[in-house]
Residue frames as qw, qx, qy, qz and C-alpha x, y, z in Angstrom:
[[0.000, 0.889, 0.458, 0.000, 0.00, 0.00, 0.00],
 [0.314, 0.658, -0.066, 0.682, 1.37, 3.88, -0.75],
 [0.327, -0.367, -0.593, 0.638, 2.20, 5.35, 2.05],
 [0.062, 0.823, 0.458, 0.330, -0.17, 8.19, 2.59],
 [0.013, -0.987, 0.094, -0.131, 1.49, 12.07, 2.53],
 [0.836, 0.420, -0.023, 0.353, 4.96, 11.34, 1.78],
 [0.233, -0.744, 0.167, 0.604, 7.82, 13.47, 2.59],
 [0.700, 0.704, 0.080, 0.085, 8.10, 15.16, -0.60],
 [0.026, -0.712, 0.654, 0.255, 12.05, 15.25, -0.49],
 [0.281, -0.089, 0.947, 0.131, 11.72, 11.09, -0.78],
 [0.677, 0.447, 0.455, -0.367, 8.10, 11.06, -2.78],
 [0.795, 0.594, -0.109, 0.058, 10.81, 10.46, -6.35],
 [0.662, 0.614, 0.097, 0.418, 13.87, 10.43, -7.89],
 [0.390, -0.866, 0.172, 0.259, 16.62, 11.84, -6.29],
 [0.819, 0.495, -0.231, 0.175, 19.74, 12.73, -7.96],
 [0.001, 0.536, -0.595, -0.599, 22.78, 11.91, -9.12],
 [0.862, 0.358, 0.244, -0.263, 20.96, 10.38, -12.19],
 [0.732, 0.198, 0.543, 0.360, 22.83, 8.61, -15.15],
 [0.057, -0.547, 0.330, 0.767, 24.87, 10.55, -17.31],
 [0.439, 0.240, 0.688, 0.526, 22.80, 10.64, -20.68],
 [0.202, 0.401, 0.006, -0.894, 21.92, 12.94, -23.49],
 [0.500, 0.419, 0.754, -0.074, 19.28, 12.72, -26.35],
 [0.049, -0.062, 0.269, 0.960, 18.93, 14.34, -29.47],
 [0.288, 0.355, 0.291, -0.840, 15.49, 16.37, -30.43],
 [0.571, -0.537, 0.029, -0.620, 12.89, 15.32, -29.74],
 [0.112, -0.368, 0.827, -0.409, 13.50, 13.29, -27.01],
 [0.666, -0.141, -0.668, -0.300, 11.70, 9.60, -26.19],
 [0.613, -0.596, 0.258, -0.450, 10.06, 9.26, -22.86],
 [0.996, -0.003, 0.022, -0.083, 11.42, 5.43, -23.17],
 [0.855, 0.195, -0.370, 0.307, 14.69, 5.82, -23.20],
 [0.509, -0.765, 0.027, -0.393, 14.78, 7.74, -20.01],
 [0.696, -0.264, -0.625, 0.234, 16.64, 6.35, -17.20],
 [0.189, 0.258, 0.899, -0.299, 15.20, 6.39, -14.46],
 [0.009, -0.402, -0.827, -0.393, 12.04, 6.21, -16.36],
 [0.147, -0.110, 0.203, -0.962, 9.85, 9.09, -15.51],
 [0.087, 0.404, 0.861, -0.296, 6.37, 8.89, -13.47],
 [0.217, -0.163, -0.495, -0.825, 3.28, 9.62, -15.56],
 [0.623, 0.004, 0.315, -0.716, 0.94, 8.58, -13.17],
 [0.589, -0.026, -0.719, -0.367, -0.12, 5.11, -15.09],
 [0.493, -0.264, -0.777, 0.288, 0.01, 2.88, -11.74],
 [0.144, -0.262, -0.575, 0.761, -1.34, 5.62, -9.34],
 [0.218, -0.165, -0.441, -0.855, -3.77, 8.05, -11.58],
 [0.073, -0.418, -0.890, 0.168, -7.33, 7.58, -9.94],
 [0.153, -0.294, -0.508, -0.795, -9.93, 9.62, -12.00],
 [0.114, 0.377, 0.639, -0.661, -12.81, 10.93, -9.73],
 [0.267, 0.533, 0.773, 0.216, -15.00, 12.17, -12.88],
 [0.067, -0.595, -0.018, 0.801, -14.09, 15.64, -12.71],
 [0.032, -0.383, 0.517, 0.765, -13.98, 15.66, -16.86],
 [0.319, 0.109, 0.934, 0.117, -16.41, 13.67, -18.23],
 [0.581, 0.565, 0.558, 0.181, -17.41, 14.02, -21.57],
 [0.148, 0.928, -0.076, -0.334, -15.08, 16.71, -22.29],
 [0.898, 0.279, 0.134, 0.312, -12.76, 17.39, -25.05],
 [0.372, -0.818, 0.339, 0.280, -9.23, 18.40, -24.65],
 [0.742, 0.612, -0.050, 0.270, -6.67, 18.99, -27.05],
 [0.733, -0.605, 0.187, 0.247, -3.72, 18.40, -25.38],
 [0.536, 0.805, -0.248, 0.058, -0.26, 19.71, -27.40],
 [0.119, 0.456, -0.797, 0.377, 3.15, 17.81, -26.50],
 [0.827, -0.108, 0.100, -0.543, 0.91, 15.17, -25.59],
 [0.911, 0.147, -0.383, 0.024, 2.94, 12.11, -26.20],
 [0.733, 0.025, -0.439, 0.519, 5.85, 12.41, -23.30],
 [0.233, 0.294, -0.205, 0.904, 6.50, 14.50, -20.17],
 [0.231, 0.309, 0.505, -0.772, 4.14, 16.55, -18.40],
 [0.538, 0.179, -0.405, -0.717, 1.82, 16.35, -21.60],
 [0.411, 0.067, -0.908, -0.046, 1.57, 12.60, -21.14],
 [0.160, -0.311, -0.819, 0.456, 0.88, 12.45, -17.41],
 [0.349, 0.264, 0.140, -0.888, -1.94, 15.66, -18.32],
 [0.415, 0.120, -0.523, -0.735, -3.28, 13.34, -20.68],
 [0.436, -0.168, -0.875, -0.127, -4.00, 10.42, -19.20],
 [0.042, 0.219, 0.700, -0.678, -4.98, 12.00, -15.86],
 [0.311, 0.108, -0.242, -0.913, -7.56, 13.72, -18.46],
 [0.493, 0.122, -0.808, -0.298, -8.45, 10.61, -19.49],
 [0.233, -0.289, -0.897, 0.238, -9.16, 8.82, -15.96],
 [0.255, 0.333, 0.339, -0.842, -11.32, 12.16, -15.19],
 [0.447, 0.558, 0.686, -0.137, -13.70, 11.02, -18.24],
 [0.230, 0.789, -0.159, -0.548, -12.28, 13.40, -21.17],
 [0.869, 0.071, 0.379, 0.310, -11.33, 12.21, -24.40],
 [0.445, -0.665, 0.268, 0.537, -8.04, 13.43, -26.45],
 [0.624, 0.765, -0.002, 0.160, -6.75, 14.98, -29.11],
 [0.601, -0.623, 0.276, 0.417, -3.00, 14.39, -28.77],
 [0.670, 0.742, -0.021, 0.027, -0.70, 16.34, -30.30],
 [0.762, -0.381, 0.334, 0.403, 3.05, 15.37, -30.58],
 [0.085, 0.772, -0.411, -0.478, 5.90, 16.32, -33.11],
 [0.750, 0.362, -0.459, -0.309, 6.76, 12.90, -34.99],
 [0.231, -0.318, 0.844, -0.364, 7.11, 10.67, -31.36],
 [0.573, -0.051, -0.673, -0.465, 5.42, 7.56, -32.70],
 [0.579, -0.140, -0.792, 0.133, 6.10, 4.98, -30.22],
 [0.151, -0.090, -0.480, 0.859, 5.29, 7.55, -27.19],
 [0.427, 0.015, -0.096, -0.899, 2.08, 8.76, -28.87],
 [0.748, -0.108, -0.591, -0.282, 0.82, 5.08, -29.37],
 [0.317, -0.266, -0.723, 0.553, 1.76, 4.02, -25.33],
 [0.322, 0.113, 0.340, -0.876, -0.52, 7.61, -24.16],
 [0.469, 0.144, -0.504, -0.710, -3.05, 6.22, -26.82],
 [0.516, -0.113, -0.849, 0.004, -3.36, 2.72, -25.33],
 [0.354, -0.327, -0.721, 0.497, -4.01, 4.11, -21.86],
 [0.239, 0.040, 0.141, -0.960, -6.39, 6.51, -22.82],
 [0.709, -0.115, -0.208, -0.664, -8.67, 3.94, -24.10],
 [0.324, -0.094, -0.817, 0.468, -7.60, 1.69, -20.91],
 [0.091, 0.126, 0.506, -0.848, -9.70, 4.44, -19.50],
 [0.158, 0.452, 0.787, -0.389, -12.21, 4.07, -21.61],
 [0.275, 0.851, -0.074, -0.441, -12.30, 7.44, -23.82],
 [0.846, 0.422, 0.277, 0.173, -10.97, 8.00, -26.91],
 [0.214, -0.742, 0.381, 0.508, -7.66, 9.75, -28.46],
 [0.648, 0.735, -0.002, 0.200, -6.65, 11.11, -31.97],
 [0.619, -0.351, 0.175, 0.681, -2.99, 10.87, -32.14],
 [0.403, 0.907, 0.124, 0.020, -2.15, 14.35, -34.32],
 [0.645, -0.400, 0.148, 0.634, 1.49, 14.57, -35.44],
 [0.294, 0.907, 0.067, 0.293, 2.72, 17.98, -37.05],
 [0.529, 0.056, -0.189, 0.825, 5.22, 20.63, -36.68],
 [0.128, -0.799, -0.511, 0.290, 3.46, 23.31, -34.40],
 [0.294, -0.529, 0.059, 0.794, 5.72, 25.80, -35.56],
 [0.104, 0.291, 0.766, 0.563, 3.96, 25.42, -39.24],
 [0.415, 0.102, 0.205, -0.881, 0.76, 27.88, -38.87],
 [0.459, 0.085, -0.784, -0.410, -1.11, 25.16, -41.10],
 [0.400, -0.023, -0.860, 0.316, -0.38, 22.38, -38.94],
 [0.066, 0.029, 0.568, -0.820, -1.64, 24.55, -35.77],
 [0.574, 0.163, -0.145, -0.789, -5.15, 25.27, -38.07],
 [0.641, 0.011, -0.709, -0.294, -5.26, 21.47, -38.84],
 [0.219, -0.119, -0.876, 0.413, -4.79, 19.91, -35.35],
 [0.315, 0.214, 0.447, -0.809, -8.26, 22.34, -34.31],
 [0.519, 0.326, -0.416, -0.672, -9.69, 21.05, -37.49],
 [0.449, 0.040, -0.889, 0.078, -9.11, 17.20, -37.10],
 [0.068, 0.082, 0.755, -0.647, -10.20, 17.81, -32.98],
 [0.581, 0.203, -0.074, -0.785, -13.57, 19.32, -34.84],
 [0.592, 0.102, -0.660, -0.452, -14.15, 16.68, -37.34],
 [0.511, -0.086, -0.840, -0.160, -13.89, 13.95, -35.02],
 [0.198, -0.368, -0.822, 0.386, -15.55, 15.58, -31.76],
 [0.120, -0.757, -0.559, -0.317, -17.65, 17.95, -33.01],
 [0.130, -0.909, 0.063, -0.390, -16.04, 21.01, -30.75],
 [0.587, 0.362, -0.411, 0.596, -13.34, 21.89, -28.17],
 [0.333, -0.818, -0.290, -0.369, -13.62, 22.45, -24.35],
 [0.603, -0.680, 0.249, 0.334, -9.67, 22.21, -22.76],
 [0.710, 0.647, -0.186, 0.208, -7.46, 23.42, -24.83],
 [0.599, -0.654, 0.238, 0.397, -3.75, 22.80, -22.83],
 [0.466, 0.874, -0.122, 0.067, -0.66, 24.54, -24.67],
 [0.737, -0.571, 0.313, 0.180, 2.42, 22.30, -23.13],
 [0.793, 0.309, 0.077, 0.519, 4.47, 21.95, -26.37],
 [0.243, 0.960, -0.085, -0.110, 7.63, 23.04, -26.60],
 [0.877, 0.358, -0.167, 0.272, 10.75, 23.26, -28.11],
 [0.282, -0.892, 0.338, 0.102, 13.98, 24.19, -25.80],
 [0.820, 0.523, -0.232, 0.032, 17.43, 23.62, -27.20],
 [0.856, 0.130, -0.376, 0.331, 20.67, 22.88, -25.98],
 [0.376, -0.886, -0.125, 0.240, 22.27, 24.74, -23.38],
 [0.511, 0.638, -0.147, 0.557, 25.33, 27.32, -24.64],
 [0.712, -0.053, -0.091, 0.694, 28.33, 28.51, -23.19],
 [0.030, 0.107, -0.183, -0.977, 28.23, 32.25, -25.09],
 [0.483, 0.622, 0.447, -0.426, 24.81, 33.91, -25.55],
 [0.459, 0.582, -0.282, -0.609, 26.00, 34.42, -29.43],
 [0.035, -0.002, -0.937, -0.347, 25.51, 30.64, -30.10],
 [0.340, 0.469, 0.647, -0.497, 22.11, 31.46, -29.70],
 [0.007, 0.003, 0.481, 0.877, 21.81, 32.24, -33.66],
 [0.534, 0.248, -0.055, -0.806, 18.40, 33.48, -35.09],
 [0.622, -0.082, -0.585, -0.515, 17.54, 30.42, -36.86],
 [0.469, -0.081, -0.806, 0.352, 17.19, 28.70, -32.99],
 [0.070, 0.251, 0.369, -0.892, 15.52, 31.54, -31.56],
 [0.558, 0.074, -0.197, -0.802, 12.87, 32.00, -34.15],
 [0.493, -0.111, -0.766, -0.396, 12.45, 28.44, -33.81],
 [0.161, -0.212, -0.649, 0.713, 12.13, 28.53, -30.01],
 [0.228, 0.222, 0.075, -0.945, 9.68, 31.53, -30.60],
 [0.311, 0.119, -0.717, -0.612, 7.55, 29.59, -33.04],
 [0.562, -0.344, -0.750, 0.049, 6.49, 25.88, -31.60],
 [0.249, -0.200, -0.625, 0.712, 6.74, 28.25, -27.54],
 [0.224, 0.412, 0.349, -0.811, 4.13, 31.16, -28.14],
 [0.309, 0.278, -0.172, -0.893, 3.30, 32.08, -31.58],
 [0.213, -0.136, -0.950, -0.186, 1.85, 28.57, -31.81],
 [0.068, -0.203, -0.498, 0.840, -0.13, 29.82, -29.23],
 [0.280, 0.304, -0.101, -0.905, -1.27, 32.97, -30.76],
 [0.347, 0.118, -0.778, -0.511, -2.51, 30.33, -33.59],
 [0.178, -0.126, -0.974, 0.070, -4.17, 27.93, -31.61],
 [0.108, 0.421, 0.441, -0.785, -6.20, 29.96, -29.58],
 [0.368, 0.408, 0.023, -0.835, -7.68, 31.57, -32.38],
 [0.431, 0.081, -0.709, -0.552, -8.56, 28.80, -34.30],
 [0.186, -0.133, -0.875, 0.426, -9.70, 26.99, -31.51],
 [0.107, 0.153, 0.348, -0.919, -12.07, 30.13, -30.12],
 [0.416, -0.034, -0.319, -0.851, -14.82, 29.31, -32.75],
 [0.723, -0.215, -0.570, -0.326, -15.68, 25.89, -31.65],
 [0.449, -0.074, -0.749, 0.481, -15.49, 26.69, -27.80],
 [0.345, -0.681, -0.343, -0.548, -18.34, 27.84, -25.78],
 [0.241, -0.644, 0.410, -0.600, -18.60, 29.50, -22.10],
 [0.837, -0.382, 0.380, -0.101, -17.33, 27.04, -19.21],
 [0.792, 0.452, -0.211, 0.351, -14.26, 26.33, -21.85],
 [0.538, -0.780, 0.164, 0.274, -10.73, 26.57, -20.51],
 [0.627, 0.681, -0.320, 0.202, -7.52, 27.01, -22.04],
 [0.600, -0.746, 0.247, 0.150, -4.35, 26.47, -19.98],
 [0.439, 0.807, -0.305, 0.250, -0.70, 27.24, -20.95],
 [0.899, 0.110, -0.166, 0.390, 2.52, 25.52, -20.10],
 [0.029, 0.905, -0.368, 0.211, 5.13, 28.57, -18.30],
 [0.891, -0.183, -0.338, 0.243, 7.31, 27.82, -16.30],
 [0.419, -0.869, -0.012, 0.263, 10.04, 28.95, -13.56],
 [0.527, 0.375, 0.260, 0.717, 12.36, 30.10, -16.59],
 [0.002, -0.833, -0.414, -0.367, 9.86, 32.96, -16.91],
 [0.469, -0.876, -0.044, -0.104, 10.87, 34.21, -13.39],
 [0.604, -0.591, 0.465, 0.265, 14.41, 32.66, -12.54],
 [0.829, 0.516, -0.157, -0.146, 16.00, 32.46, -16.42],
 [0.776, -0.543, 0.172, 0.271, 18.65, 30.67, -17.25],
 [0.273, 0.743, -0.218, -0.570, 21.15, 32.67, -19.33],
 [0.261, -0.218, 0.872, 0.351, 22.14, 28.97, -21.37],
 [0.213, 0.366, 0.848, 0.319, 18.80, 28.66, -22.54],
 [0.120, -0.347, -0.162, 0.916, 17.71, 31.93, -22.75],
 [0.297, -0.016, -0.676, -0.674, 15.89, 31.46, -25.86],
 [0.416, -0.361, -0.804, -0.224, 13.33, 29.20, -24.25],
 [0.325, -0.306, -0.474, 0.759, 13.28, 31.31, -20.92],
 [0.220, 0.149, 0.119, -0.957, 12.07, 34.13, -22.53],
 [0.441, -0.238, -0.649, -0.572, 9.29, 32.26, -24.34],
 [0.442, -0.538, -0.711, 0.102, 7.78, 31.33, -20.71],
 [0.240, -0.427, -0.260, 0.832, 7.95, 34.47, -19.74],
 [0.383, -0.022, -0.534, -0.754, 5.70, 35.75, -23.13],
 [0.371, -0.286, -0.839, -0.277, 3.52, 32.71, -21.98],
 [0.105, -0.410, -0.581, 0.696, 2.99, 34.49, -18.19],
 [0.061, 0.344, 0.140, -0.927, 1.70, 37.59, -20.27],
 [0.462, -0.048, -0.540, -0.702, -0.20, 36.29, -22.79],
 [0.246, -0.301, -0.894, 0.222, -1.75, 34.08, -20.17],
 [0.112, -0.550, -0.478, 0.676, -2.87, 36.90, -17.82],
 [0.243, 0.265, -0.108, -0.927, -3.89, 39.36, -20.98],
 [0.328, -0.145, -0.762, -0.539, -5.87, 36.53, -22.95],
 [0.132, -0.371, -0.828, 0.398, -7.58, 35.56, -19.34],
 [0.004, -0.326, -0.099, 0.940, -8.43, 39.53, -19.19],
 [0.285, 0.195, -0.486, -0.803, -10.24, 39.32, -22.86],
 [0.257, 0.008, -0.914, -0.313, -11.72, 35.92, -22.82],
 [0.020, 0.366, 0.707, -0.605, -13.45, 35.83, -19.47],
 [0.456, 0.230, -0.106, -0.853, -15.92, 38.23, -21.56],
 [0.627, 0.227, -0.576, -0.473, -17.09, 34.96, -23.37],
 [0.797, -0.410, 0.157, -0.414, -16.93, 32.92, -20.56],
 [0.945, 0.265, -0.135, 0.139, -13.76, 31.36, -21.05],
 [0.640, -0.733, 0.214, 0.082, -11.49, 30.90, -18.55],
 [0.734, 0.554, -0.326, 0.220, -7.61, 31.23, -19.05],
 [0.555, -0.682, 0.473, -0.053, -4.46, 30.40, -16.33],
 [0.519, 0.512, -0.660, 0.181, -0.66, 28.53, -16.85],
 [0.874, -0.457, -0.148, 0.077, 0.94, 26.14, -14.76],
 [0.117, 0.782, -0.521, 0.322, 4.46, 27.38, -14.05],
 [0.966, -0.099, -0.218, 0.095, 6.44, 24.00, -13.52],
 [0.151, -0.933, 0.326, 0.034, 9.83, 23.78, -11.99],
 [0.394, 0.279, -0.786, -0.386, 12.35, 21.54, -13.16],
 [0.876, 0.039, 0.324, -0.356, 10.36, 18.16, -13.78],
 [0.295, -0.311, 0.835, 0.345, 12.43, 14.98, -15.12],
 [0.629, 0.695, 0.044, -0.346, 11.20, 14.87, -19.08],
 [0.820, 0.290, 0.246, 0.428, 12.95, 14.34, -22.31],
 [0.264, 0.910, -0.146, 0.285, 13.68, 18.26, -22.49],
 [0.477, -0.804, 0.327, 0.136, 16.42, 17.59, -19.62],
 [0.787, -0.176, 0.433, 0.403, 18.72, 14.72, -21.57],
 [0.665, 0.421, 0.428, 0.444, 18.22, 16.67, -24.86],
 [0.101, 0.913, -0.098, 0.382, 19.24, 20.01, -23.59],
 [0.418, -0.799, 0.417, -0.113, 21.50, 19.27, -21.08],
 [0.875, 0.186, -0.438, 0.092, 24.57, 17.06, -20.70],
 [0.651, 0.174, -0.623, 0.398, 26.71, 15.05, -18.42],
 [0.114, -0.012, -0.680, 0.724, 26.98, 16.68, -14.79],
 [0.393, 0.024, 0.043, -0.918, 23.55, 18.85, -15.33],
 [0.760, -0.166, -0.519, -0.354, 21.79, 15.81, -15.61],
 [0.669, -0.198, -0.648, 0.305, 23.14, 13.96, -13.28],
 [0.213, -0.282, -0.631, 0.690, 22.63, 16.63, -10.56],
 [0.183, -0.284, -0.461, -0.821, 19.15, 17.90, -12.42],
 [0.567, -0.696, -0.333, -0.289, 16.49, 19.02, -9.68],
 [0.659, -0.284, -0.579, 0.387, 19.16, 19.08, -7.11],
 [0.059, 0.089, -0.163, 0.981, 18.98, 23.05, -6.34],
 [0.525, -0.476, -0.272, -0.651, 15.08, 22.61, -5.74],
 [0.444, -0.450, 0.497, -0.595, 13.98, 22.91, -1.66],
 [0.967, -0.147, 0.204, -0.040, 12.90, 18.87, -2.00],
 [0.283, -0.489, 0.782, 0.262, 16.45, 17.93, -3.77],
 [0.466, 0.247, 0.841, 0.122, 14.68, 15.94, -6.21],
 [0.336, 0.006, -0.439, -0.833, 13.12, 17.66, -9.83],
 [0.619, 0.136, 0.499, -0.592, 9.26, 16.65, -9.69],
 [0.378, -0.021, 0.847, 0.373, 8.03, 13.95, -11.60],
 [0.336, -0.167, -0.387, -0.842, 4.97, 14.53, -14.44],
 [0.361, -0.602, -0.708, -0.077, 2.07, 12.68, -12.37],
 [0.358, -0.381, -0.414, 0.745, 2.95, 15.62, -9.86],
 [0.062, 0.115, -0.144, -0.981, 2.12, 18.28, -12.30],
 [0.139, -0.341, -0.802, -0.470, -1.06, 16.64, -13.62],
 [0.095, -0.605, -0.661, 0.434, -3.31, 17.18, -10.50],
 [0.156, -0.402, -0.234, 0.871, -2.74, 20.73, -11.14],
 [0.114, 0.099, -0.590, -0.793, -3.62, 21.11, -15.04],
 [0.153, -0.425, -0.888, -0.087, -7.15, 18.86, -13.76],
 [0.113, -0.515, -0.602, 0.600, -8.00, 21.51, -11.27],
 [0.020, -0.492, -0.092, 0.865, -7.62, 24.23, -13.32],
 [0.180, -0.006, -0.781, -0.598, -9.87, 22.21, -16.27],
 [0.193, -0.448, -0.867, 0.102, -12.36, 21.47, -14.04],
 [0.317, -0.776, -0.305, -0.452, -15.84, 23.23, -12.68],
 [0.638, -0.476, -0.238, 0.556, -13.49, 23.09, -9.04],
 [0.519, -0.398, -0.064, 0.754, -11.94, 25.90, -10.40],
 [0.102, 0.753, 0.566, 0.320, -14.48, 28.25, -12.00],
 [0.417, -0.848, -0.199, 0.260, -13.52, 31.04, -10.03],
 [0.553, -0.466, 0.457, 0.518, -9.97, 30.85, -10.99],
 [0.736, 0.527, 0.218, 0.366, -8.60, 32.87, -13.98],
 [0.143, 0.963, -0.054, 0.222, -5.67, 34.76, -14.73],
 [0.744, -0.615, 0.251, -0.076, -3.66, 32.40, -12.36],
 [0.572, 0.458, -0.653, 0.192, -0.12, 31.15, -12.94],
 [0.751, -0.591, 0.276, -0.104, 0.11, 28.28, -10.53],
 [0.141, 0.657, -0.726, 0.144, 3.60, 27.87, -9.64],
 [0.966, -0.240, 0.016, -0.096, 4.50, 23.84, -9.02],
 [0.280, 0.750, -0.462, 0.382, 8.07, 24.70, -8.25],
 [0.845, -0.161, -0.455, 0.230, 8.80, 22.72, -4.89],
 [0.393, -0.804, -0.233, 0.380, 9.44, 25.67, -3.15],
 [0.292, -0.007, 0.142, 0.946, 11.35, 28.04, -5.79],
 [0.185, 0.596, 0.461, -0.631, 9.64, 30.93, -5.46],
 [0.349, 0.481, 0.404, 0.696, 7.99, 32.84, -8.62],
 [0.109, -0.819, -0.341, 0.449, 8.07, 36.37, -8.12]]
């Protein structure tokens, strides 16, 4: 039996982890230690049921463990992923473990097209849109010198991180009606950057403001908007942007000593999808283990 209320310094993963790296996009599967998505623990209370959620970065990570928790809450999925087969087809299986149903959608978000198709496809096959989560993104290696940051890395950073965004949203907006939600990926970049990835930093920092102005606009229409603002969390973005020590001591500078795992983040992305949190918009909840966002 779990033990019930953990100390959350011991409730994962503690490093020094295994020195490995990954090129882009990373595979939740070759991981090591294997990251927690919630599969064995997940326990769905019917918060969601019968809603649809289009879920972006949806095949590994915090996208994964948002999808399936979707899933045990009674939502079914539009998952979108970059061109992670074998990761999209494992979230797939255990969404219709749960019962519901999931469109795997691979594309390049950074494509405007693409963005217009994935709201198109979610249409065709459910007839309208009522969680729309924005978790993709793309963060690249860490640098040495801010001029290896060249333009064609930055615009792509900028692309698949916000302006996908910008895109979704509005294609999205026609086939979503009041008691919709939208929620947006930030993170403690936004607040604490770091100056190696600087590129992807500043995109979560855009995502704080376009959170809190779209929330501002939308709320007119009855459509709630609010980010989670993760701190670090053991994904594929860590092996395929970092290397050697930085992995292996990756989460140790957070107040538990330990990076958080993705079932940890899910809870949050439910609340703020659910009628629980009707009230709530404009909100950047911080799941940071005690770094602060300020």
């Amino acid at each position: 039996m779990a033990q019930k209320n953990p100390d959350p310094r011991n409730a994962g993963p503690k490093p020094p982890f295994p020195e490995q790296t990954q090129p882009h996009p990373g595979h939740e599967g070759k991981m090591e230690p294997q990251p927690d998505y919630g599969e064995k623990t997940y326990k769905g209370l019917g918060r969601l049921t019968d809603r649809v959620a289009l879920v972006t970065g949806g095949d590994s990570g915090i996208g994964r463990a948002v999808c399936l928790a979707f899933a045990r809450e009674g939502a079914d999925l539009a998952v979108s992923f970059l061109n992670e087969g074998d990761d999209a087809n494992h979230v797939k299986r255990f969404v219709e473990d749960a019962g519901r149903q999931a469109l795997l959608l691979p594309g390049d978000l950074s494509v405007e097209a693409h963005c217009r198709k994935l709201v198109e496809e979610t249409v065709k096959r459910y007839g309208r849109i009522d969680i729309l989560v924005n978790n993709a993104a793309f963060q690249g290696p860490q640098v040495e010198k801010f001029e290896e940051l060249d333009a064609e890395r930055v615009e792509r950073t900028f692309r698949t991180n916000i302006i996908a965004m910008f895109h979704l949203v509005r294609y999205a907006l026609p086939h979503m009606k009041p008691g919709g939600t939208i929620i947006n990926t930030a993170s403690i970049q936004a607040y604490q950057p770091s100056a190696g990835i600087l590129d992807y930093a500043t995109t979560k920092g855009a995502i704080v403001t376009f959170t809190k102005g779209l929330a501002q606009h939308l709320i007119e229409r009855g459509i709630r908007v609010n980010s989670v603002a993760p701190g670090p969390v053991w994904t594929p973005l860590i092996p395929q942007s970092f290397g050697g020590e930085k992995v292996k001591e990756f989460g140790a500078q957070s107040p538990t000593g330990r990076p958080a795992q993705p079932a940890e983040l899910a809870p949050s992305f439910v609340f703020l999808a659910s009628d629980e949190s009707r009230y709530v918009n404009a909100e950047i909840l911080g799941v940071t283990g005690g770094q602060v966002l300020a």
